[in-house]
N, C-alpha and C positions, 0 to 999 in steps of 0.2 A: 586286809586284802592281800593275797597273795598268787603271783604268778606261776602256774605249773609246769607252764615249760618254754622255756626261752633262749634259741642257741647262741648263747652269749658268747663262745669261743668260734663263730664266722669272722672271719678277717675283716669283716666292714665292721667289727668293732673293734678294731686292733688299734683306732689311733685315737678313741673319746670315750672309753669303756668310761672312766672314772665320771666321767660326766654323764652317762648314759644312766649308769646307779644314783647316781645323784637325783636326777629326776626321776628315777623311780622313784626314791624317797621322799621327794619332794610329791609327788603323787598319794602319798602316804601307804605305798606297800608294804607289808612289811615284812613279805621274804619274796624272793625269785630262785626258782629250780632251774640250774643250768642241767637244759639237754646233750647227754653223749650219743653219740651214732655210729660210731667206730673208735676203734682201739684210743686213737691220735685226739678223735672230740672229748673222750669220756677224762681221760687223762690229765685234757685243758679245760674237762669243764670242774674235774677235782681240783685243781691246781685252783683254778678260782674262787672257790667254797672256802677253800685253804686259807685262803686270801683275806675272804671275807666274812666268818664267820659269826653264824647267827642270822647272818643276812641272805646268803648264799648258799644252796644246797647244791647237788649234782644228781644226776642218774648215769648209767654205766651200761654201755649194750651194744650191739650192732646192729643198726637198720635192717632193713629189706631187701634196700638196695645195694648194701654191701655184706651179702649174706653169701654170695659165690668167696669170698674172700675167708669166711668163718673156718676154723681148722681149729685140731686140741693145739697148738699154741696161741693162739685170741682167746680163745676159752680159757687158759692159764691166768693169762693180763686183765680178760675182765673178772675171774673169778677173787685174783689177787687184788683189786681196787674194792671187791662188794664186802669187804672186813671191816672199811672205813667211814667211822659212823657220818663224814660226810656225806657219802652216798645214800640217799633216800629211795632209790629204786632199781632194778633192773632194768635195761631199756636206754633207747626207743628199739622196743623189737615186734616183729607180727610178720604181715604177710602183705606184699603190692604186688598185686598183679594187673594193674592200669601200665604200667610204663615195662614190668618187668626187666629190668638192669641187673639180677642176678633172675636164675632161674625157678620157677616153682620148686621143685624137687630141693633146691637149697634152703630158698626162703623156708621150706617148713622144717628143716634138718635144724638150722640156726635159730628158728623159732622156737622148737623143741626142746633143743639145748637150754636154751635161756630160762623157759618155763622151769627147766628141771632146778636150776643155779636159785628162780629165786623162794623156789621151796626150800633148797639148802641152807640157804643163808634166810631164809621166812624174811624177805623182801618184798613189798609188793612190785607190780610191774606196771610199765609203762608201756603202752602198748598200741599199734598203726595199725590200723586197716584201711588198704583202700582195690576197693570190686573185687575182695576175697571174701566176701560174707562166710559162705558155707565151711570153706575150708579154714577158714578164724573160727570159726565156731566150735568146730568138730574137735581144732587140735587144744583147744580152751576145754570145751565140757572133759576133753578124754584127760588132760593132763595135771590142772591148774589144781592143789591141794584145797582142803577144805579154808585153810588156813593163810593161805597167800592170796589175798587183795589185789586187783588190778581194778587198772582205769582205759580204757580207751581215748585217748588223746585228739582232739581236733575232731572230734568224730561230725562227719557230714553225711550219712549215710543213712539207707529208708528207716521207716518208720517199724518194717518187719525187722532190720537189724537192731533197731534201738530198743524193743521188746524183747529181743532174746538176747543183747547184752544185760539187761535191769534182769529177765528171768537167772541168767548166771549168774546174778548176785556183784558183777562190774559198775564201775563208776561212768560217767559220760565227761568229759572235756571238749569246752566251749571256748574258741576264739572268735576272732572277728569275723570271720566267714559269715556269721548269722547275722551281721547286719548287711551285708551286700545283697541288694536290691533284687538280684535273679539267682545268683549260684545257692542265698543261703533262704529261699523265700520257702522251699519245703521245711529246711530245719525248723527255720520261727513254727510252722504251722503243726510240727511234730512236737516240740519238744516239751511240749504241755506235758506227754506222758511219763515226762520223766520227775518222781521226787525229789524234792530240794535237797533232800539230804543224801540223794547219788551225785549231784551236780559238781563240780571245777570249773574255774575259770585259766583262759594262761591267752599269751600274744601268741605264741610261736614265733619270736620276733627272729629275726627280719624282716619274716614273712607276715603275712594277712592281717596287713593295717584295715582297721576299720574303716567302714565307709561312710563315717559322718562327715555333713556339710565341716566345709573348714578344719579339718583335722590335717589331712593333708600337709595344710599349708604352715603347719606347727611342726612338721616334723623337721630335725636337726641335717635328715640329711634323704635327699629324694626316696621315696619309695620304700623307705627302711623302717619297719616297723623297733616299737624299743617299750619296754615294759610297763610307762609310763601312759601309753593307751589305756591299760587294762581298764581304769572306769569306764570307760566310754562301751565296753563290751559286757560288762555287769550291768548297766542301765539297761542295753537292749535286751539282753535275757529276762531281767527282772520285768519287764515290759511283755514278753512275752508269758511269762510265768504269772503275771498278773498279781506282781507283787510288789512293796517297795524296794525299790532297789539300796538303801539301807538295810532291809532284812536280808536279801540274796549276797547282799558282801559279807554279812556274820555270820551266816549260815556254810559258804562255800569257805572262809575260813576256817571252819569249825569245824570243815568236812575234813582239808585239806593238813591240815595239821595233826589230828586224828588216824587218817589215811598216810599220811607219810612219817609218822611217828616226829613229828616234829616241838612238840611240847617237849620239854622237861620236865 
């Protein structure tokens, strides 16, 4: 089992990280992908990989959100980290246009950029979308080589977007989101369409702790997700997928390891 993307370099884990791993391994993971979002995350999510190799991988990119910031000096520092076979992906990079914190116009420039870097380096990508369908779509079908792999990450989005990610030949990433009771009761009821062998699992930790009874009250520290949930979000997919959830953890390893060139 292993977690796809989990921002391990958030300051809320700056004082129990070693114990935070622990219980993933204790959960019996048996790798975690630290997510970068900017120059500073990608940097500390290498330095962690670094740390802990074989256990710990990284991705390298700049968000959505910090895509007004993107200039040919970032592009230098992240292209200069995608040499390092700790890095497993490009990314997290796409397109948010819900909050907009940099502007369209950028977000697809930084987008763009990044597509290009991981055909360069034949990396696959990491990849957000949120109420950008069309225009993810468009800069995906126009740019993405035959040859570079991506995944869509956290994906919560309709059922017409989850069709024309599987038609571009994209992977789907599932967190806890799909077990929350209303935000993720379309995803359960969509996600049937998608083959096991597109599928990932990850926490996105800090963020979207599952909403199983009593989980919560396990967690090390209020409201903090930690990659140690990840069973409890394999069960409810495999539940939905109408499979055992034994199959769905060998399967999405298999995927995942595969997909991020993670075997030796």
């Amino acid at each position: 089992m292993i977690d796809i993307g989990a921002n391990l370099s958030n300051p809320t884990f700056d004082n129990d990280l070693a114990e935070v791993l622990q219980r993933a391994k204790d959960a019996k993971l048996q790798a975690v992908i630290v997510t970068g979002t900017s120059v500073e995350s990608s940097k500390a999510a290498l330095a962690l990989a670094e740390q802990q190799p074989n256990f710990l991988y990284a991705t390298a990119g700049v968000h959505p959100h910090d895509a007004d910031s993107y200039n040919n000096d970032i592009e230098k520092q992240i292209s200069a980290m995608l040499g390092n076979s700790n890095i497993v992906a490009v990314g997290e990079t796409g397109l948010d246009f819900n909050r907009n914190f940099s502007t369209p116009d950028n977000q697809r420039h930084a987008f763009e950029a990044q597509i290009a870097l991981a055909n360069h380096y034949q990396k696959p990508l990491f990849l957000h979308e949120r109420d950008a369908f069309e225009d993810f779509h468009s800069i995906i079908s126009a740019n993405k080589n035959e040859q570079t792999q991506a995944i869509v990450h956290c994906f919560t989005g309709s059922e017409t977007a989850l069709k024309a990610y599987l038609d571009l030949g994209l992977y789907i990433g599932i967190t806890g989101w799909i077990s929350d009771k209303k935000r993720g009761a379309n995803l359960r009821e969509i996600i049937k369409y998608a083959p096991l062998d597109r599928l990932m699992i990850e926490t996105d930790a800090p963020y979207l702790t599952p909403q199983q009874a009593g989980l919560k009250n396990q967690l090390s520290k209020k409201n903090r997700n930690e990659p140690w949930t990840l069973p409890y979000t394999a069960a409810t997919l495999a539940e939905c997928l109408g499979v055992k959830t034994e199959v769905l953890i060998e399967k999405t390893t298999e995927n995942t390891n595969n997909f991020f060139n993670l075997v030796s």
